[in-house]
gemmi code that builds the backbone of each chain (N, CA, C; Angstrom):
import gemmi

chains = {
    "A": [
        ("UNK", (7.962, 4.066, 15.786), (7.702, 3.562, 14.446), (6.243, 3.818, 14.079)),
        ("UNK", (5.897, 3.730, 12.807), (4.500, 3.775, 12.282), (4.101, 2.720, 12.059)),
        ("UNK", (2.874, 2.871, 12.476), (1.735, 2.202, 12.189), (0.123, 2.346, 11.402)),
        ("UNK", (-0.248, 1.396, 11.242), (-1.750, 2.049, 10.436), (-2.400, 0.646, 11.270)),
        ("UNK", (-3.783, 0.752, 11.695), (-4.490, -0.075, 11.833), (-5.817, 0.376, 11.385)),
        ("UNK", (-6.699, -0.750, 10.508), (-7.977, -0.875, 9.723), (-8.444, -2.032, 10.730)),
        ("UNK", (-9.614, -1.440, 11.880), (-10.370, -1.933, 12.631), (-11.305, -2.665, 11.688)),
        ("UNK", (-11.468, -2.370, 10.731), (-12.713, -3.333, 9.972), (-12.193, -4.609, 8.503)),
        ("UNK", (-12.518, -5.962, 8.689), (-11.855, -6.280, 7.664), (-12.730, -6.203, 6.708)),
        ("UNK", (-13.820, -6.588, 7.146), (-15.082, -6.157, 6.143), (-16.445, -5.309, 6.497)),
        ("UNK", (-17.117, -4.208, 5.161), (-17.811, -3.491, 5.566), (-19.205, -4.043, 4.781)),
        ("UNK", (-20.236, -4.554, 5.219), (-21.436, -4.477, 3.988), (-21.917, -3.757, 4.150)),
        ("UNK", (-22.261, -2.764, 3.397), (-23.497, -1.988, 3.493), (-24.542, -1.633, 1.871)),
        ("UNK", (-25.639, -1.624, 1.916), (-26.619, -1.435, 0.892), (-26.542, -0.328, -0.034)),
        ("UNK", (-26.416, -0.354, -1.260), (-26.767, 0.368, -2.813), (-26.940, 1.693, -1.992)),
        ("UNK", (-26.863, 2.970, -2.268), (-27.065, 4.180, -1.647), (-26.844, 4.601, -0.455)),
        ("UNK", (-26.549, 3.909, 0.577), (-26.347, 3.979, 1.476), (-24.836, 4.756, 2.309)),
        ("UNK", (-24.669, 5.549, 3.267), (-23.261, 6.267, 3.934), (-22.679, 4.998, 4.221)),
        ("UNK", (-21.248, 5.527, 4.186), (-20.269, 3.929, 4.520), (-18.775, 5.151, 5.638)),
        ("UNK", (-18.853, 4.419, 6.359), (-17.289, 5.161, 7.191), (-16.162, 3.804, 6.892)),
        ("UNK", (-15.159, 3.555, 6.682), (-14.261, 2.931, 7.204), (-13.096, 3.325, 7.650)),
        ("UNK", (-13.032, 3.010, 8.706), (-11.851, 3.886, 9.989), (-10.744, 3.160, 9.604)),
        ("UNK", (-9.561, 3.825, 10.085), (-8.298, 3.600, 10.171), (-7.858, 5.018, 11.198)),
        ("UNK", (-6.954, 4.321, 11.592), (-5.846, 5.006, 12.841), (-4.495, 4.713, 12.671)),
        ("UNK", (-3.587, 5.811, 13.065), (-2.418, 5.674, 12.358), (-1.700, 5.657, 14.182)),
        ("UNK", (-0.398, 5.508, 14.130), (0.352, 6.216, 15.020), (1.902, 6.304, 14.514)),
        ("UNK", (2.256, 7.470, 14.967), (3.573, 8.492, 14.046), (3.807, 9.179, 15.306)),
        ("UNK", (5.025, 9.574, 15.273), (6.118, 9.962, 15.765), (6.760, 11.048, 15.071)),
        ("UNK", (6.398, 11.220, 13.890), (7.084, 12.309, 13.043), (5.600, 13.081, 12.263)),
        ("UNK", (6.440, 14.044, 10.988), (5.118, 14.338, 10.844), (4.452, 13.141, 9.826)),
        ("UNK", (2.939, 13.649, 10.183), (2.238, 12.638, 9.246), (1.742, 12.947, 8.007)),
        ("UNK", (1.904, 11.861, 7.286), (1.280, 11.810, 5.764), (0.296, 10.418, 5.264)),
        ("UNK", (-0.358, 10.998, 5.017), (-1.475, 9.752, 5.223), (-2.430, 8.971, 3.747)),
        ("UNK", (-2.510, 8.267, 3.129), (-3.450, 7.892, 2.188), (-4.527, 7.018, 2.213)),
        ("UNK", (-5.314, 6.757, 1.174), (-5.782, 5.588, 1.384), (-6.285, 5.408, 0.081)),
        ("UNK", (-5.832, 3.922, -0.239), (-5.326, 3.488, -1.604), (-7.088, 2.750, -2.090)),
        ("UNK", (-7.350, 2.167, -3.311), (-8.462, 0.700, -3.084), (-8.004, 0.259, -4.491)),
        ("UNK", (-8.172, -1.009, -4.393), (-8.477, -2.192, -5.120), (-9.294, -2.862, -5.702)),
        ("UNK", (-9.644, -2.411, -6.696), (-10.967, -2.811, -7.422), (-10.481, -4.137, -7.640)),
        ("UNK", (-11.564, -5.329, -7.566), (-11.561, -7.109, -8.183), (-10.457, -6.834, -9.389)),
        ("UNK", (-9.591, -7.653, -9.111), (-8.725, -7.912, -10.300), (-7.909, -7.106, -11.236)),
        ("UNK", (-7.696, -6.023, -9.956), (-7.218, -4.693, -10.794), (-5.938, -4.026, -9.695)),
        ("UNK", (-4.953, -3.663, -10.061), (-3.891, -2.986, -9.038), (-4.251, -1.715, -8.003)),
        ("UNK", (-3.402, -1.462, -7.032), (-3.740, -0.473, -6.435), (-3.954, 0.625, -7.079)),
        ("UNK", (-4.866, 1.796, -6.295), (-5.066, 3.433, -6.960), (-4.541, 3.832, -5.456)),
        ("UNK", (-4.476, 5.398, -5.945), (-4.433, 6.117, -5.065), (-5.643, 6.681, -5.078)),
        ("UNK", (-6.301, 6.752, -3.856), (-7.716, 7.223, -3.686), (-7.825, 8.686, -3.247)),
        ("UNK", (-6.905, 8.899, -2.668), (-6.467, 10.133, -1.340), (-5.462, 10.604, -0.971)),
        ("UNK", (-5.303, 11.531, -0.243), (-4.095, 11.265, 0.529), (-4.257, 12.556, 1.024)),
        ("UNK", (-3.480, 13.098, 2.245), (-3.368, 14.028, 3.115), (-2.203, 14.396, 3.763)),
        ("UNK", (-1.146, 15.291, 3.053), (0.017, 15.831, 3.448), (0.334, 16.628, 4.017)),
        ("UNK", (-0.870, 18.034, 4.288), (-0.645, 19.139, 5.110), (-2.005, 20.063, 4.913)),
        ("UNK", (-2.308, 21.471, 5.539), (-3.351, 22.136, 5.208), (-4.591, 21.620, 5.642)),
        ("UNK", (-5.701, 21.647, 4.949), (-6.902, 21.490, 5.049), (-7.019, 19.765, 5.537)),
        ("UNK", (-7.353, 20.068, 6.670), (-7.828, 18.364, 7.209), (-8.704, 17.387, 6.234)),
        ("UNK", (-9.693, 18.277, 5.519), (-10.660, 16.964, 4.768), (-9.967, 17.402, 3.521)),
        ("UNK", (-9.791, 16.042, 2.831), (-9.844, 15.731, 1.556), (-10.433, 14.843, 0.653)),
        ("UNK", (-10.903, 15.044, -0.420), (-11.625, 14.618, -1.322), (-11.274, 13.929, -2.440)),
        ("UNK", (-11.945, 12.820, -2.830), (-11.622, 12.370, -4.307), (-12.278, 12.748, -5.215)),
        ("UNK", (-11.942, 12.190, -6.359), (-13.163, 12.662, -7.300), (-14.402, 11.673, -7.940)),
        ("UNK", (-14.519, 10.523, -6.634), (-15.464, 9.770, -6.786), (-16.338, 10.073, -5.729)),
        ("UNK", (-16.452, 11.200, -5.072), (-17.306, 11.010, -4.197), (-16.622, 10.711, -2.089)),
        ("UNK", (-15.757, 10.109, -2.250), (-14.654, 10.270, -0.923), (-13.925, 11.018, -0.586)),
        ("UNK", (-14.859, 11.048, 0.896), (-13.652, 12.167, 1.594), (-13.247, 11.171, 2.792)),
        ("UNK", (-12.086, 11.852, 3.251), (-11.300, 11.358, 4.787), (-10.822, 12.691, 5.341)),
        ("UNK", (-11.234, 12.321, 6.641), (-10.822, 13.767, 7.629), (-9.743, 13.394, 8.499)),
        ("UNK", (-8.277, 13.835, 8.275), (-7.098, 14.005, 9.381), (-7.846, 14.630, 10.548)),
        ("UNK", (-7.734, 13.336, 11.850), (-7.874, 13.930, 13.091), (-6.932, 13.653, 13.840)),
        ("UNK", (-6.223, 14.738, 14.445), (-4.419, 14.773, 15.197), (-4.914, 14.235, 16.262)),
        ("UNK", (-5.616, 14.322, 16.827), (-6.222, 14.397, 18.347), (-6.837, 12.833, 18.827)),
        ("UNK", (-6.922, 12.173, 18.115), (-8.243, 10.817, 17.582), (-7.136, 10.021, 16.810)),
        ("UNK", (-6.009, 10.327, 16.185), (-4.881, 9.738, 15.329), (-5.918, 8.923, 14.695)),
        ("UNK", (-6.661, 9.575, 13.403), (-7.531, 8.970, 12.861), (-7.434, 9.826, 11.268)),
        ("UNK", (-7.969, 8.973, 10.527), (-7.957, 9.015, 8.960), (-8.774, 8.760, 8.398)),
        ("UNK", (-10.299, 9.007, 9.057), (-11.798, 7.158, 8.221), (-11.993, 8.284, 6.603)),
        ("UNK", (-12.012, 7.200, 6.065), (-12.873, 7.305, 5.026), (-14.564, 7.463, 5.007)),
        ("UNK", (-14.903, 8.306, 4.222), (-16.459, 8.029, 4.205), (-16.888, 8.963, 2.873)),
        ("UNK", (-18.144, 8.212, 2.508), (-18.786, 8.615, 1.396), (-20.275, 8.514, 2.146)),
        ("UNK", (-21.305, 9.359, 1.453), (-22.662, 9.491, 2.198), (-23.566, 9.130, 1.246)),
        ("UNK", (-23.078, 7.947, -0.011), (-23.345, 7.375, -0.777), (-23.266, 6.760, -1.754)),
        ("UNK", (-23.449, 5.156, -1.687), (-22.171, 4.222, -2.188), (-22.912, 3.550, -3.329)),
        ("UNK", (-22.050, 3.359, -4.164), (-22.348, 2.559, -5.429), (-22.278, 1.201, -5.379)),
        ("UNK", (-22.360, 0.844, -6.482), (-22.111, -0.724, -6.649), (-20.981, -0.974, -7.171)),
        ("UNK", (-20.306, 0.365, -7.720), (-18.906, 0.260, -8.245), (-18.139, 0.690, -7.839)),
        ("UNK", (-18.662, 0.811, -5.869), (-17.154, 0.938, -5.019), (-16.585, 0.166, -4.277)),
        ("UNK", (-17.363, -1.403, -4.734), (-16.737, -2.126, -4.530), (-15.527, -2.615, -4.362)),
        ("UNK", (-15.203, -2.788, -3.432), (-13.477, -2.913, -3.314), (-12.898, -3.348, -2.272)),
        ("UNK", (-11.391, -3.507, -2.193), (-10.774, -3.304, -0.496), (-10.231, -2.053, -0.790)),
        ("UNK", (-10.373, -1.540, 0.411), (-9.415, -0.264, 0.174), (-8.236, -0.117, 1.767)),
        ("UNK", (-7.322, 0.083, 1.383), (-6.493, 0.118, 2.409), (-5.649, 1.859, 2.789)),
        ("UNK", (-5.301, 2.037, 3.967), (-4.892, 3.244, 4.547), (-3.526, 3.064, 4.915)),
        ("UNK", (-2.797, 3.984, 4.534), (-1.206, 3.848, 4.331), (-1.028, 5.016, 4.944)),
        ("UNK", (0.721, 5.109, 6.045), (1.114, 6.317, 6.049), (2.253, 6.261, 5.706)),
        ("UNK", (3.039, 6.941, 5.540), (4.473, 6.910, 5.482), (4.903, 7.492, 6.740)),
        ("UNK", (6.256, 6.376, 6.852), (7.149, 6.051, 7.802), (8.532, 5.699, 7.002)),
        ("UNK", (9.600, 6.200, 8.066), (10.804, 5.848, 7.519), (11.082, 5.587, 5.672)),
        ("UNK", (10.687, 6.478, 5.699), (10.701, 6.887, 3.711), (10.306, 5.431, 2.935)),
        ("UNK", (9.242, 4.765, 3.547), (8.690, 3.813, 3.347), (7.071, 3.902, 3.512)),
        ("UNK", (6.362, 3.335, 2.644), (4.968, 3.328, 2.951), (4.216, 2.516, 3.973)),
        ("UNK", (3.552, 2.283, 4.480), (3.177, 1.317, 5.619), (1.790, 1.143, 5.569)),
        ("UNK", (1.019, -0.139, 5.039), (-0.506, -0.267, 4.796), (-0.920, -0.536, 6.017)),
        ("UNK", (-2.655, -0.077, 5.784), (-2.799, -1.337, 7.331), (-3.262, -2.746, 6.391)),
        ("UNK", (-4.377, -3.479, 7.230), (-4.282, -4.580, 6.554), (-5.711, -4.551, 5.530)),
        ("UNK", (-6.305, -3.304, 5.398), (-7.354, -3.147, 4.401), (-9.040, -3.766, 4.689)),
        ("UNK", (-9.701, -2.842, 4.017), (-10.936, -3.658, 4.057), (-11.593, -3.670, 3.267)),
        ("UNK", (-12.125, -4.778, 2.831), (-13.486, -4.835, 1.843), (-14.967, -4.609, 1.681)),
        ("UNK", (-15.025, -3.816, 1.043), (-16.266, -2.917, 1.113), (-17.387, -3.636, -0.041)),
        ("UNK", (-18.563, -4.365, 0.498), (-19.099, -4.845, -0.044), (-20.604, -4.411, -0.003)),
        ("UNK", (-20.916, -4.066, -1.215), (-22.179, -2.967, -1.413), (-23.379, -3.901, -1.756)),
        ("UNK", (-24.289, -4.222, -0.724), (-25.436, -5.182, -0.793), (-26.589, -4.316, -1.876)),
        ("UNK", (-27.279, -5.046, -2.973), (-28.415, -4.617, -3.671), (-29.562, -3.851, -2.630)),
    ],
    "B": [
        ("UNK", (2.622, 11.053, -13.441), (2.222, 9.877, -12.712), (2.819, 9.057, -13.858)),
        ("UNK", (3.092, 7.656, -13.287), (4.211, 6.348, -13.137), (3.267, 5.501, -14.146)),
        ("UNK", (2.780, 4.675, -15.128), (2.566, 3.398, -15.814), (2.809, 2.049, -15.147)),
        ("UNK", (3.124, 1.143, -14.737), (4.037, 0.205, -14.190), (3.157, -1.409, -14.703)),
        ("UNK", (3.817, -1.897, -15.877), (3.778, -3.200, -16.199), (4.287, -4.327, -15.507)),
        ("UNK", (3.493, -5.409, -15.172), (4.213, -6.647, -14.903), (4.581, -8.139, -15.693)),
        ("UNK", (4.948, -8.764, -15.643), (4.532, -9.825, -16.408), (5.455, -10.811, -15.127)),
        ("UNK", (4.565, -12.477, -15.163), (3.575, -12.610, -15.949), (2.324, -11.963, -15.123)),
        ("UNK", (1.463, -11.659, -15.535), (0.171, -11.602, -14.522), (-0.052, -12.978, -13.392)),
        ("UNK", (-0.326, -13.299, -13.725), (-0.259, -14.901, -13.228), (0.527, -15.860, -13.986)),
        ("UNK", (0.241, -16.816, -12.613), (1.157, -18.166, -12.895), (1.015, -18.930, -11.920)),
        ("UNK", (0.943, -20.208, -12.348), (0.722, -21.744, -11.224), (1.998, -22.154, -11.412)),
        ("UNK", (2.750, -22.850, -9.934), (4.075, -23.518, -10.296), (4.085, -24.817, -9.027)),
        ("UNK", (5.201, -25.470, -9.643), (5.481, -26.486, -8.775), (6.317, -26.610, -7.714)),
        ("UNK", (6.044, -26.823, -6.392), (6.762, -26.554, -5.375), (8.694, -26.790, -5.690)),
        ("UNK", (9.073, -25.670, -5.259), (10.545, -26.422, -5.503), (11.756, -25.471, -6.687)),
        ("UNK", (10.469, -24.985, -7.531), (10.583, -24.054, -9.147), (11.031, -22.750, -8.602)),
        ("UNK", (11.319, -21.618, -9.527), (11.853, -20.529, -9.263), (11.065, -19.985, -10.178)),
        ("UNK", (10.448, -18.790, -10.038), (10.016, -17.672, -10.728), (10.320, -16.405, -11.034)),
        ("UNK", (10.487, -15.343, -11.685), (11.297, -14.030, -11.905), (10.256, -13.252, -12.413)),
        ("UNK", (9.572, -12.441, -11.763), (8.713, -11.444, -12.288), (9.298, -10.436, -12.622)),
        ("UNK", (8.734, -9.620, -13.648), (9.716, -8.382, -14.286), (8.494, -7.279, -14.246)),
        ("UNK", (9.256, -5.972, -14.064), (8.272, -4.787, -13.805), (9.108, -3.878, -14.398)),
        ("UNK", (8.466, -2.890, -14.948), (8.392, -2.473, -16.312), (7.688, -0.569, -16.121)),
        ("UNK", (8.582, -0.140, -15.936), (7.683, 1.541, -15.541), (8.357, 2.659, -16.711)),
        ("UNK", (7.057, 3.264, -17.012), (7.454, 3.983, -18.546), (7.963, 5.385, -18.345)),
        ("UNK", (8.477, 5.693, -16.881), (9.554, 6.507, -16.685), (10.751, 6.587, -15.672)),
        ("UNK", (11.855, 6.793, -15.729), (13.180, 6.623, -14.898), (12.520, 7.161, -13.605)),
        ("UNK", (13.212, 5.719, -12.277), (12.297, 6.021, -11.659), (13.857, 5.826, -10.930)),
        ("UNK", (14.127, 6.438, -9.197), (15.367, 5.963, -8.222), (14.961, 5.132, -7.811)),
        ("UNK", (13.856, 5.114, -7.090), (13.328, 3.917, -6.016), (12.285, 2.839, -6.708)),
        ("UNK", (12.241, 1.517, -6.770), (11.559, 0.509, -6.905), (10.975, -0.265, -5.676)),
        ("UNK", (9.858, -0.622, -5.636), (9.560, -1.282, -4.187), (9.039, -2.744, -4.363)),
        ("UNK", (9.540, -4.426, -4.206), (8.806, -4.823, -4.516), (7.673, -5.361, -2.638)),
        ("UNK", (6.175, -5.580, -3.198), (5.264, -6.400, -2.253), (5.234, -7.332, -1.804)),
        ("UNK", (4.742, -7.854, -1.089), (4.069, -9.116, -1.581), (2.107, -8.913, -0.767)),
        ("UNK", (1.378, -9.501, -0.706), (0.079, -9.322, -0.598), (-0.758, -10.814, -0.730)),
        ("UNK", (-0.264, -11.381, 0.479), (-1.221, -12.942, 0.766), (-2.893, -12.606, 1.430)),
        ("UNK", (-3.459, -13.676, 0.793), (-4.523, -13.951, 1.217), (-5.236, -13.259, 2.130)),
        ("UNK", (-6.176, -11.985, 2.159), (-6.617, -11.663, 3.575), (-5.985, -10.578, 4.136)),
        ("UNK", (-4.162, -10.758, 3.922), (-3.565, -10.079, 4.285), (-2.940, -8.455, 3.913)),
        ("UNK", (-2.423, -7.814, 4.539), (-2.427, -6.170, 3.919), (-0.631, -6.322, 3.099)),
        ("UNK", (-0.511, -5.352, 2.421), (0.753, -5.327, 1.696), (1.873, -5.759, 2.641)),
        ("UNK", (2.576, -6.432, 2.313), (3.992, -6.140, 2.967), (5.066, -6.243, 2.002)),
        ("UNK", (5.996, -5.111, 2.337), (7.526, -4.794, 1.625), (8.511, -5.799, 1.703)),
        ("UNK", (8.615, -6.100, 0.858), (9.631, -7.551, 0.603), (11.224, -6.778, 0.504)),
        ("UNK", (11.117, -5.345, -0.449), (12.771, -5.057, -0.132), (12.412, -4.142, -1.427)),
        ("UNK", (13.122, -2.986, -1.148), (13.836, -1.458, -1.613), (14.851, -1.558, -2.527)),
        ("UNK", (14.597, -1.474, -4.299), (15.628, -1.475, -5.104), (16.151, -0.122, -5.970)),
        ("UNK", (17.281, 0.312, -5.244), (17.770, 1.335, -5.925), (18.947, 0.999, -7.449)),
        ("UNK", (18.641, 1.552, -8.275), (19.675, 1.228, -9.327), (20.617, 1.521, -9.252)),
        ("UNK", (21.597, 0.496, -9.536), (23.361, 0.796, -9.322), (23.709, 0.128, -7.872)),
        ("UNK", (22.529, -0.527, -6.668), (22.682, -0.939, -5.484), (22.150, -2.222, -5.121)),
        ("UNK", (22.718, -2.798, -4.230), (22.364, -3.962, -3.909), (20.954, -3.791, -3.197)),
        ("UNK", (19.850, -4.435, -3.218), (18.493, -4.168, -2.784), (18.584, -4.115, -1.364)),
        ("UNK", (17.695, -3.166, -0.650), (17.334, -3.408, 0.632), (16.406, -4.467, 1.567)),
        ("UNK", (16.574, -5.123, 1.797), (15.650, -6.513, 2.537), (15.075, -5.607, 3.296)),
        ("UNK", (13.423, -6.284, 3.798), (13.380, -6.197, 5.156), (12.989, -7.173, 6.216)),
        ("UNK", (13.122, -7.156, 7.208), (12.914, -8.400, 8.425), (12.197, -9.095, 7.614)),
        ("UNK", (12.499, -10.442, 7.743), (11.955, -11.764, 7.423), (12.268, -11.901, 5.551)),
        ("UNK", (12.979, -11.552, 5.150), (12.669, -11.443, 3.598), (14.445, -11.713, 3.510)),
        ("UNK", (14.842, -12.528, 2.520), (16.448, -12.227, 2.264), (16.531, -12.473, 0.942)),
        ("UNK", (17.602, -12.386, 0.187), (18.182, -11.911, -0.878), (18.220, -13.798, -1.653)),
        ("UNK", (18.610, -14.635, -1.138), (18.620, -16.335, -1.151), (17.286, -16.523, -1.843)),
        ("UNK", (16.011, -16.253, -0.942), (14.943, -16.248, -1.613), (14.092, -15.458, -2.645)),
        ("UNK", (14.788, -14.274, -2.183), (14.107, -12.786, -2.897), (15.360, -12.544, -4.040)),
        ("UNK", (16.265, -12.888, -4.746), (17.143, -12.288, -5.208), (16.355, -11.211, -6.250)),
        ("UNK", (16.775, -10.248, -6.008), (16.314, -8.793, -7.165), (17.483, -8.195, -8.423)),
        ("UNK", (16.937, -7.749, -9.226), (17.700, -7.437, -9.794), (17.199, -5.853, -10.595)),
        ("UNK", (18.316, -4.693, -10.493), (17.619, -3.690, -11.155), (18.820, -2.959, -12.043)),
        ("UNK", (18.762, -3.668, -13.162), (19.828, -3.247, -14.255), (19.392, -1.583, -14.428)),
        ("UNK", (18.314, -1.175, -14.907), (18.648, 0.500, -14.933), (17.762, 1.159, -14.451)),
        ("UNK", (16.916, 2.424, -14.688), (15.906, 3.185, -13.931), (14.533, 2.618, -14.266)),
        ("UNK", (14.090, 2.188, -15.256), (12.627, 1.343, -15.212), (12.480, -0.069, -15.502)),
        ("UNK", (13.566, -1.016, -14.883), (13.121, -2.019, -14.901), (13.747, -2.714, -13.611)),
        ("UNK", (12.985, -4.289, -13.502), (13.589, -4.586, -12.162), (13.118, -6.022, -12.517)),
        ("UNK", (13.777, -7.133, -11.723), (12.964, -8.184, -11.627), (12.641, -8.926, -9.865)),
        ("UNK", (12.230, -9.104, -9.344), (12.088, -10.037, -8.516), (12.057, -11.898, -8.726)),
        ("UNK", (13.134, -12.741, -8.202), (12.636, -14.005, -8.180), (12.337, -14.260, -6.948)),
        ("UNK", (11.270, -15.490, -7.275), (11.102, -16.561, -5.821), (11.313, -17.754, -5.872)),
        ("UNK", (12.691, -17.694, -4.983), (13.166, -19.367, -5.666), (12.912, -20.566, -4.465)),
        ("UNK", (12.990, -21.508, -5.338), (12.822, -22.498, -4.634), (11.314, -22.519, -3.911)),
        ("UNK", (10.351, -22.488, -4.748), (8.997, -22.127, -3.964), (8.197, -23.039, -3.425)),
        ("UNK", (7.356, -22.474, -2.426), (6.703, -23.293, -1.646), (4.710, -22.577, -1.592)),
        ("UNK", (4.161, -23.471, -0.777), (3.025, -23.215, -0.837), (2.588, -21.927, -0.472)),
        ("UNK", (3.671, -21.979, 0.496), (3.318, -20.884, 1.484), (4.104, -19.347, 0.722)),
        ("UNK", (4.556, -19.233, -0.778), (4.895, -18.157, -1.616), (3.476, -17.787, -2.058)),
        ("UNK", (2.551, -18.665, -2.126), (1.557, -18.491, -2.666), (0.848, -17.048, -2.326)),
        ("UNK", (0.876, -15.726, -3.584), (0.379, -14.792, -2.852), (0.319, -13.633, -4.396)),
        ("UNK", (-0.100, -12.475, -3.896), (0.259, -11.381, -5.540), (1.286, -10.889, -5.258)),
        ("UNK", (2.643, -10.922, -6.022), (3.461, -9.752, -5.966), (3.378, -8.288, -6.843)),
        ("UNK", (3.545, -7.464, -6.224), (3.282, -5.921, -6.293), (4.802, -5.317, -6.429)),
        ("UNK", (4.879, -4.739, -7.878), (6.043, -3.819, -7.847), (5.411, -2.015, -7.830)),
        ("UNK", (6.463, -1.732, -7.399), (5.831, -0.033, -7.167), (7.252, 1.073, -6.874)),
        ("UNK", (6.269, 2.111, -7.353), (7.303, 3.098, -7.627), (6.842, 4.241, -6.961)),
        ("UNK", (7.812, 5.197, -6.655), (7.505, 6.650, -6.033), (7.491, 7.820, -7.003)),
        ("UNK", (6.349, 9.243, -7.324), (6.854, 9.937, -8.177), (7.967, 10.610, -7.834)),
        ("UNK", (8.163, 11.693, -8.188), (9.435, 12.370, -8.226), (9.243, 13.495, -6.985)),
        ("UNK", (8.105, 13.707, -6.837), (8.248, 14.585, -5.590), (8.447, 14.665, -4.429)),
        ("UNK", (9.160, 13.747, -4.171), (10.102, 13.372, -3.170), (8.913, 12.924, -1.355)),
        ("UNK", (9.208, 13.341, -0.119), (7.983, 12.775, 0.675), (6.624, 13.371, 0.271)),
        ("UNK", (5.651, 12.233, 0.577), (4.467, 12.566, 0.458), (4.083, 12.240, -1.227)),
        ("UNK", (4.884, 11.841, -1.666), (4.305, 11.999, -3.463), (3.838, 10.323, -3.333)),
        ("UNK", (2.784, 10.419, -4.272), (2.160, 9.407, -5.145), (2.965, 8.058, -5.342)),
        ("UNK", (2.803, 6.916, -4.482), (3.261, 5.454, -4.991), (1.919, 5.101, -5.465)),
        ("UNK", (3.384, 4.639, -6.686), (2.375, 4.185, -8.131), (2.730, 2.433, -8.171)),
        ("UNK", (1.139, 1.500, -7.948), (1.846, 0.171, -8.475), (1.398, -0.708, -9.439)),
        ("UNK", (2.194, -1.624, -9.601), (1.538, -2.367, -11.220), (0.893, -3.162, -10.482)),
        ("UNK", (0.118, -3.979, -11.570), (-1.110, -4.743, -11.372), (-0.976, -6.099, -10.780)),
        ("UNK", (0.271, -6.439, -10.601), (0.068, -7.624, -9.923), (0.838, -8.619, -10.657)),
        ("UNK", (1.303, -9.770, -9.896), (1.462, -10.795, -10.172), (1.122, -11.700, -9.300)),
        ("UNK", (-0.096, -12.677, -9.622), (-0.377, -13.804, -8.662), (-0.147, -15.261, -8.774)),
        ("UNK", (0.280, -15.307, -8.139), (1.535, -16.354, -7.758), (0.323, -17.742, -6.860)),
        ("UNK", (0.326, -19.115, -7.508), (0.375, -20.156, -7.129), (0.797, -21.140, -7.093)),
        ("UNK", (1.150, -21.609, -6.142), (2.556, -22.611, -5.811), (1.233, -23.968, -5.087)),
        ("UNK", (2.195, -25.145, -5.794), (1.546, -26.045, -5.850), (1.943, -27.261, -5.319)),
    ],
}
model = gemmi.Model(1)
for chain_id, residues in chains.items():
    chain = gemmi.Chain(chain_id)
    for i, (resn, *xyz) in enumerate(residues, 1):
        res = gemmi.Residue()
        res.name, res.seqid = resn, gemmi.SeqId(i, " ")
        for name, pos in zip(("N", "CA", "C"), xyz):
            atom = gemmi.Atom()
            atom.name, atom.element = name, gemmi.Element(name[0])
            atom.pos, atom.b_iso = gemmi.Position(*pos), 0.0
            res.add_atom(atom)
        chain.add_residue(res)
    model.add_chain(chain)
structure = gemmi.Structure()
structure.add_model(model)
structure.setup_entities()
């Protein structure tokens, strides 16, 4: 069965500053991977996601996440964070034609 | 990509009451998913509604408490009946696009739920 685990429940880090937040998946089939966030008071986005091809992918805010087969790893990272990326953001894979979160983390961007 | 309305956004209720959230997606969709999303905690799938079918539960979730309902391709409702403190949480409806694995789940904004 699949799994996702988000080792971090919360991240602070300072105005400009690089941010990683890891997640690790484990699959049995092939993998497909995302990772969603949650802005305060607002529904999920899709931030990402990684279905095949090129290991890193990019958003268009500035995030990338690198598929590592080897590491069964997915982190997110930006190499410079706003005040308006505030959020939780959570890492999903699909399993059994079902999505599967982990349990997310909140990314809290100190002045 | 999917739209997906909820209503109500919120709501406070009294232990015991039943609630029916309705979700609302501005294109024919097969699969409906509803959430739920407590405190702290990461999403979990309450149950799989295909139109024309009786919903799919999953472990710990049943139909008594969860009854669903999905009259045609963009709408659905979830109730929670008979509620307790411990319902207290956002429910999340969501949808898949059309491109079958790997495509885009799309979800609405929420409904947060306090039980009193």
């Amino acid at each position: 069965a699949q799994s996702v685990t988000q080792l971090d429940s919360q991240v602070p880090v300072f105005e400009e500053a690089p941010v990683e937040l890891r997640c690790n998946y484990s699959s049995s089939v092939s993998v497909y991977l995302f990772w969603y966030v949650q802005y305060p008071n607002q529904g999920l986005q899709l931030l990402l996601k990684y279905l095949s091809g090129s290991t890193l992918v990019k958003s268009i805010n500035g995030f990338e996440a690198e598929f590592n087969k080897s590491q069964t790893s997915f982190h997110l990272r930006k190499p410079s964070v706003h005040i308006s990326d505030t959020a939780e953001y959570f890492c999903a894979v699909i399993g059994d034609d079902k999505i599967i979160f982990g349990k997310g983390t909140r990314l809290h961007i100190l002045p | 990509s999917a739209v997906i309305s909820q209503k109500p956004s919120r709501d406070i209720c009294q232990r015991g009451t039943s609630l029916t959230i309705q979700c609302q997606v501005d294109s024919q969709v097969t699969m409906m998913f509803w959430y739920r999303q407590q405190p702290g905690q990461s999403l979990t799938l309450i149950a799989t509604a295909n139109q024309g079918s009786e919903a799919t539960y999953e472990s710990g979730f049943v139909i008594d408490k969860f009854p669903i309902s999905r009259p045609n391709l963009t709408f659905s409702t979830l109730t929670v009946s008979n509620m307790s403190p411990e319902d207290s949480s956002i429910y999340l409806c969501s949808v898949v696009g059309t491109g079958g694995i790997g495509e885009t789940q799309y979800f609405g904004p929420g409904t947060r739920l306090l039980v009193l």
